[in-house]
DRENPAMAR-438964 format. One record per residue: residue number from 1; residue in one letter; x, y, z of N, C-alpha, C in turn. Coordinates in Angstrom, 2 decimals. Layout:
N
[pt NUM "A" [X Y Z] [X Y Z] [X Y Z]]
...
***
This chain:
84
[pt 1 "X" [0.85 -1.18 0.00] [0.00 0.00 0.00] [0.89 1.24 0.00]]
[pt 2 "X" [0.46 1.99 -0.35] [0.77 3.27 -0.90] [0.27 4.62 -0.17]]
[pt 3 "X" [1.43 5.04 1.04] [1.13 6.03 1.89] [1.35 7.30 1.47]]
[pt 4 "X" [0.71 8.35 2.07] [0.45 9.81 1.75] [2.11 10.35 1.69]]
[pt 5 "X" [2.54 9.44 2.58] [4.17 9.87 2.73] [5.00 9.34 0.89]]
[pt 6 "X" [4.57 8.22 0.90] [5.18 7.76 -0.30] [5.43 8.64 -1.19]]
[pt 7 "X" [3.77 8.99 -1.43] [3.71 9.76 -2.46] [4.13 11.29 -2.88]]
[pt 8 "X" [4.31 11.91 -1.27] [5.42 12.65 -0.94] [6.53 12.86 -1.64]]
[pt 9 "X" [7.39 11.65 -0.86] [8.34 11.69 -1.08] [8.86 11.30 -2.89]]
[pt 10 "X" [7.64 10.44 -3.30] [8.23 10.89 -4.88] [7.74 11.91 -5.39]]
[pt 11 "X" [7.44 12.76 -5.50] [7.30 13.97 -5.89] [8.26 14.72 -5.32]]
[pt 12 "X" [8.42 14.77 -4.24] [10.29 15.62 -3.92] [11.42 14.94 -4.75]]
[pt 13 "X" [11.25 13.51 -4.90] [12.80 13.32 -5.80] [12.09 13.91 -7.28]]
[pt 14 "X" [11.06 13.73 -7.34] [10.76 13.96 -9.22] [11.54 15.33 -9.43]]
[pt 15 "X" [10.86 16.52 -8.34] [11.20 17.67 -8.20] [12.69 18.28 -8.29]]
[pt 16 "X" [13.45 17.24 -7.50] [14.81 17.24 -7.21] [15.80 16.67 -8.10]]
[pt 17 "X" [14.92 15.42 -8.83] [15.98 15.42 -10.49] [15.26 15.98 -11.12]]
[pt 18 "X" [14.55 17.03 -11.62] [14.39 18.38 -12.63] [15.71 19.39 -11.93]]
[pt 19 "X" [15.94 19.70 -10.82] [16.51 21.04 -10.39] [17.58 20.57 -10.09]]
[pt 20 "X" [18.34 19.31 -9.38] [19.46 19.13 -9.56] [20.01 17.89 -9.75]]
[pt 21 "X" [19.14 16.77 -10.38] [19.56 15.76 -10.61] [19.47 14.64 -9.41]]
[pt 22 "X" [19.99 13.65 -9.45] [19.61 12.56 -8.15] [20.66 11.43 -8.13]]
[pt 23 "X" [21.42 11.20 -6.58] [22.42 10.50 -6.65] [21.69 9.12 -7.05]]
[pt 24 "X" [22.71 8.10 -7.33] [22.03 6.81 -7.21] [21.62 6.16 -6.17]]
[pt 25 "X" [21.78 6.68 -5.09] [20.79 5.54 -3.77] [19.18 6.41 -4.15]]
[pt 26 "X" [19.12 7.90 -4.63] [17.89 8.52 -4.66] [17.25 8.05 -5.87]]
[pt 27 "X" [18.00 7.68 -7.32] [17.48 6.64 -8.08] [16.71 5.16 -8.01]]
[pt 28 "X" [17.40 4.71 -7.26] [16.86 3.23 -6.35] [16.05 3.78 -6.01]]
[pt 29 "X" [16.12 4.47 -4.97] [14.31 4.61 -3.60] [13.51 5.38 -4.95]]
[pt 30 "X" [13.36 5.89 -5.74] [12.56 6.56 -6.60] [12.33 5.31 -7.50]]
[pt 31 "X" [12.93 4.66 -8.36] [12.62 3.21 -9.13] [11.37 2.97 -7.82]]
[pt 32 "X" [11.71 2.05 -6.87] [11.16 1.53 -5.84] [9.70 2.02 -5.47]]
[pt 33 "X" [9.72 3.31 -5.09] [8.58 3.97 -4.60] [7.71 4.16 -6.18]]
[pt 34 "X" [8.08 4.04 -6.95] [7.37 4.01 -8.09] [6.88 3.05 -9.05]]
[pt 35 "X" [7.30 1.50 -8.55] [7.09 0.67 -8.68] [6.08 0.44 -7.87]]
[pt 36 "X" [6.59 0.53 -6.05] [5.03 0.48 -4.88] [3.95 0.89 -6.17]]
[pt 37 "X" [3.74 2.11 -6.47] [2.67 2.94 -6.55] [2.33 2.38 -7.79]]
[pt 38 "X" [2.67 2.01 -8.97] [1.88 1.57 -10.23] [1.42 0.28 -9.44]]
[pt 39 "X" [1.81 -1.00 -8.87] [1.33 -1.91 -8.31] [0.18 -1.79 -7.47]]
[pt 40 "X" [-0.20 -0.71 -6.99] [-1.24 -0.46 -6.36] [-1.97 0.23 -6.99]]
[pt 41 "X" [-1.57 1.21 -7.55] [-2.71 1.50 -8.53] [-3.62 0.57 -9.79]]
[pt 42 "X" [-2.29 -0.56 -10.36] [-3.35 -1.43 -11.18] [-3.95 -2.62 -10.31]]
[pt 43 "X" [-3.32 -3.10 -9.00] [-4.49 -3.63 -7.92] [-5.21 -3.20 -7.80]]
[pt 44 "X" [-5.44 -1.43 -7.39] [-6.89 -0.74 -7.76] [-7.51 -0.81 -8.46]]
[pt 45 "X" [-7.46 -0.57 -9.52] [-8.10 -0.53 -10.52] [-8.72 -1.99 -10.78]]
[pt 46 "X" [-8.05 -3.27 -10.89] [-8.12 -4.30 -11.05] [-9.49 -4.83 -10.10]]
[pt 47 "X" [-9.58 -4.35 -8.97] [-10.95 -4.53 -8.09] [-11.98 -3.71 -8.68]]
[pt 48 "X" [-11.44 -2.65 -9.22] [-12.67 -1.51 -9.43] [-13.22 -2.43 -11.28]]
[pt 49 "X" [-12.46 -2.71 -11.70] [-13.02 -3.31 -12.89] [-13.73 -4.75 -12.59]]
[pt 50 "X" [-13.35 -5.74 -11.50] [-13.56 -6.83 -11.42] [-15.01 -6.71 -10.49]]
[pt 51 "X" [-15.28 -5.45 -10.43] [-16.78 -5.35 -9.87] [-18.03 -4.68 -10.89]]
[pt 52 "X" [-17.71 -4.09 -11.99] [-18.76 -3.69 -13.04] [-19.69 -4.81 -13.31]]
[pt 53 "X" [-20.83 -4.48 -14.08] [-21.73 -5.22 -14.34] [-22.11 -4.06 -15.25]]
[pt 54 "X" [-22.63 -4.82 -16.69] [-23.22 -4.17 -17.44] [-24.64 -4.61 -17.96]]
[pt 55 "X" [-25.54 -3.55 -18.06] [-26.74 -3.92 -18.42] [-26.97 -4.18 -20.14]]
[pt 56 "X" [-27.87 -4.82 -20.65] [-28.11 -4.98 -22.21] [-29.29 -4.29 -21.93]]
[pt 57 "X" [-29.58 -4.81 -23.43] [-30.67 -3.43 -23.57] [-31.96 -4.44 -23.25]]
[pt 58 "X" [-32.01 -5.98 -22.96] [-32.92 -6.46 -22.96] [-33.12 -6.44 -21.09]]
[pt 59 "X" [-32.03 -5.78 -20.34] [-32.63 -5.37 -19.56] [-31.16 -6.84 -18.37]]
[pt 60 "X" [-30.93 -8.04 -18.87] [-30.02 -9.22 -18.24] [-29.08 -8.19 -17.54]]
[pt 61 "X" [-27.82 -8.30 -16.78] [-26.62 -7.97 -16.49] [-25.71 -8.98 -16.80]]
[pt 62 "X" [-24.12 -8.31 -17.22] [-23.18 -9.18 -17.46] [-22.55 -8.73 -16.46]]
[pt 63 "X" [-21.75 -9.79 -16.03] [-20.46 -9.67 -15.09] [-19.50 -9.63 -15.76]]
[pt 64 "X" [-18.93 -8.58 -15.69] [-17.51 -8.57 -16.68] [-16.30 -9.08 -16.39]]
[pt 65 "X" [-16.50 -9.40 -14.96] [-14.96 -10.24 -14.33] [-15.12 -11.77 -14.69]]
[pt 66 "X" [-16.72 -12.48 -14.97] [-17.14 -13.53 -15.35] [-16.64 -13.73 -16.87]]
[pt 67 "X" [-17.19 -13.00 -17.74] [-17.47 -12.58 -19.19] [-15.92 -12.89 -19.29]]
[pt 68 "X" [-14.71 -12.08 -19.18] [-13.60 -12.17 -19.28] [-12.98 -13.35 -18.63]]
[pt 69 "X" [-12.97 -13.62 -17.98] [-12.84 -15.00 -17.39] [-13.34 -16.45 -18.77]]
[pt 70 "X" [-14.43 -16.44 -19.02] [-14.85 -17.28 -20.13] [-14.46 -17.04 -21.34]]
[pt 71 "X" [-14.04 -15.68 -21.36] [-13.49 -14.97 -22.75] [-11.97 -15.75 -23.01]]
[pt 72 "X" [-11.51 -15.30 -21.24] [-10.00 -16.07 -21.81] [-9.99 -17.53 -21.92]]
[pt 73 "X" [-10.69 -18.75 -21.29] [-10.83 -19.82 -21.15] [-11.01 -19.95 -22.42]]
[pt 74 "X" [-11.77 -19.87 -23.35] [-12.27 -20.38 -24.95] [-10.76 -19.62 -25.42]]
[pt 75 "X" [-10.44 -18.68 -25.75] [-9.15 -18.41 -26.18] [-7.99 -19.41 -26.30]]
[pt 76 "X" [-7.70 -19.96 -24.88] [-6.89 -20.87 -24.29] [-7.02 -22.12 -25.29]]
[pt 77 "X" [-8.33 -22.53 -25.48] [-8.74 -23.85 -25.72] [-9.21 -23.60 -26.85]]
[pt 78 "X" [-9.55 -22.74 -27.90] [-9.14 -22.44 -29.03] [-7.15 -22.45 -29.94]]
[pt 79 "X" [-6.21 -21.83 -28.64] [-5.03 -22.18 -29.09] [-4.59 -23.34 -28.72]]
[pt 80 "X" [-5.26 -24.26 -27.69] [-4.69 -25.76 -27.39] [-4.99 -26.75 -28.50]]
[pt 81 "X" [-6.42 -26.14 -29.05] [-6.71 -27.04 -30.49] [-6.18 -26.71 -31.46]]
[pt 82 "X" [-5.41 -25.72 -31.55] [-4.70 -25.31 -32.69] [-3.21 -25.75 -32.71]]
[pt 83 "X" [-2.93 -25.71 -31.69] [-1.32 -26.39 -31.06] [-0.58 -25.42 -31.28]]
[pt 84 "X" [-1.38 -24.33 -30.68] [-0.48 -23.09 -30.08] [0.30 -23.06 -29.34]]
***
């Protein structure tokens, strides 16, 4: 998880290699803290998508974490019969 501090603190190194550049231990913790933060952001996101539901017009709902789920399964087993 991804603290108020984190995010802090990368924005002071972002800040600090524009104006004077950044030794390499401040390269590392900046790689690092910016790695934390995309990982949590596409875990976010990844819940926030794996909860939609969409309506048709006949009124049913799809589960789209379902839908994709079966989407990739036939894919799979479409390239296993192919001898992908």
């Amino acid at each position: 998880m991804v603290t108020q501090k984190d995010l802090d603190r990368i924005n002071e190194l972002y800040r600090k290699s524009k104006a004077e550049g950044l030794t390499s231990a401040e390269l590392d913790e900046q790689a690092k803290l910016r790695k934390a933060y995309i990982a949590a952001f596409r875990e976010n996101l990844r819940g926030t998508l794996e909860t939609i539901k969409i309506q048709n017009p006949d009124g049913s709902m799809i589960d789209v974490k379902k839908r994709h789920e079966e989407k990739m399964e036939a894919e799979a087993k479409k390239a296993f019969e192919n001898g992908n």
